[in-house]
N, C-alpha and C positions, 0 to 999 in steps of 0.2 A: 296492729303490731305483728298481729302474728306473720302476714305478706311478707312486712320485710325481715323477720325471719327466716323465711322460707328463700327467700331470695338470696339472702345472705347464706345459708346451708349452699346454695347451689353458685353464688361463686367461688365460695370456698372450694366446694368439689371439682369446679372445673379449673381452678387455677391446680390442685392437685394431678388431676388428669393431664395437663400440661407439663409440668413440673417430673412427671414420670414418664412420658414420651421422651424429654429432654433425657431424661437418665438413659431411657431403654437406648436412642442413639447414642448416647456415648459410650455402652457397653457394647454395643455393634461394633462401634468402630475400633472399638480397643483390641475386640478379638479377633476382627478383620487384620486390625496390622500385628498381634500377636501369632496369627496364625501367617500372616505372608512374611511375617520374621524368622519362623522355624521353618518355612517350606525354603527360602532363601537358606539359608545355613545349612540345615541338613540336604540339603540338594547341590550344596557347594554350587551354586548360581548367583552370576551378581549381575545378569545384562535382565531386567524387564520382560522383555519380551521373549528371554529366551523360555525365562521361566514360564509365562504364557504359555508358549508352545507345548510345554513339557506337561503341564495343568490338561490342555485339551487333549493331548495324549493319552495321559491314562485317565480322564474322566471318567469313561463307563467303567473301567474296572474299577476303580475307587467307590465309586456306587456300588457296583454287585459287593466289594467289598466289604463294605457298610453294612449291606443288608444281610450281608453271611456273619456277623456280630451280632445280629440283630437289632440293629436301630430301624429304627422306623421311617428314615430317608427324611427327615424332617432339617432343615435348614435351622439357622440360630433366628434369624426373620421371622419364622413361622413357630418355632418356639416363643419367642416374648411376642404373644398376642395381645390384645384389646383384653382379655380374659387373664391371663395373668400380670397382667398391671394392674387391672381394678384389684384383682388381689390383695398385692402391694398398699392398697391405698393409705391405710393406718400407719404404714411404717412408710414418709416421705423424706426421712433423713438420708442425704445425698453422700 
């Protein structure tokens, strides 16, 4: 009994695992379009593309930017890692 115990712990775990990748992208993509919602508005831009241009314009200063704040240049991506979802794991409420 105890095997399928053990088995049963690690579906469990991995339907979680699952269950929180699904989260981490929906919170990606929420701030991806919270964030190209304010760059539109406060940029008074409505063509796409123009905003594109405007984004690879000032990339690198936006970066030196960044890093004169002090952040660590770290992307939202590379913030919600593999390591803070297992975190997460106890707390699965969506």
């Amino acid at each position: 009994m105890a095997k399928k115990s053990k088995l049963g712990q690690v579906q469990k775990l991995e339907e979680q695992i699952k269950e929180l990748r699904e989260k981490q992208k929906k919170i990606i993509e929420q701030a991806q379009k919270e964030i190209g919602e304010y760059v539109m508005d406060s940029w008074e831009v409505e063509d796409i593309e123009q905003a594109k241009k405007l984004i690879d314009q000032f990339q690198s200063e936006a970066k030196n930017a960044f890093r004169n704040m002090g952040g660590n240049n770290k992307g939202l991506k590379e913030e919600l890692t593999d390591e803070s979802i297992y975190s997460q794991a106890g707390s699965t409420s969506a």
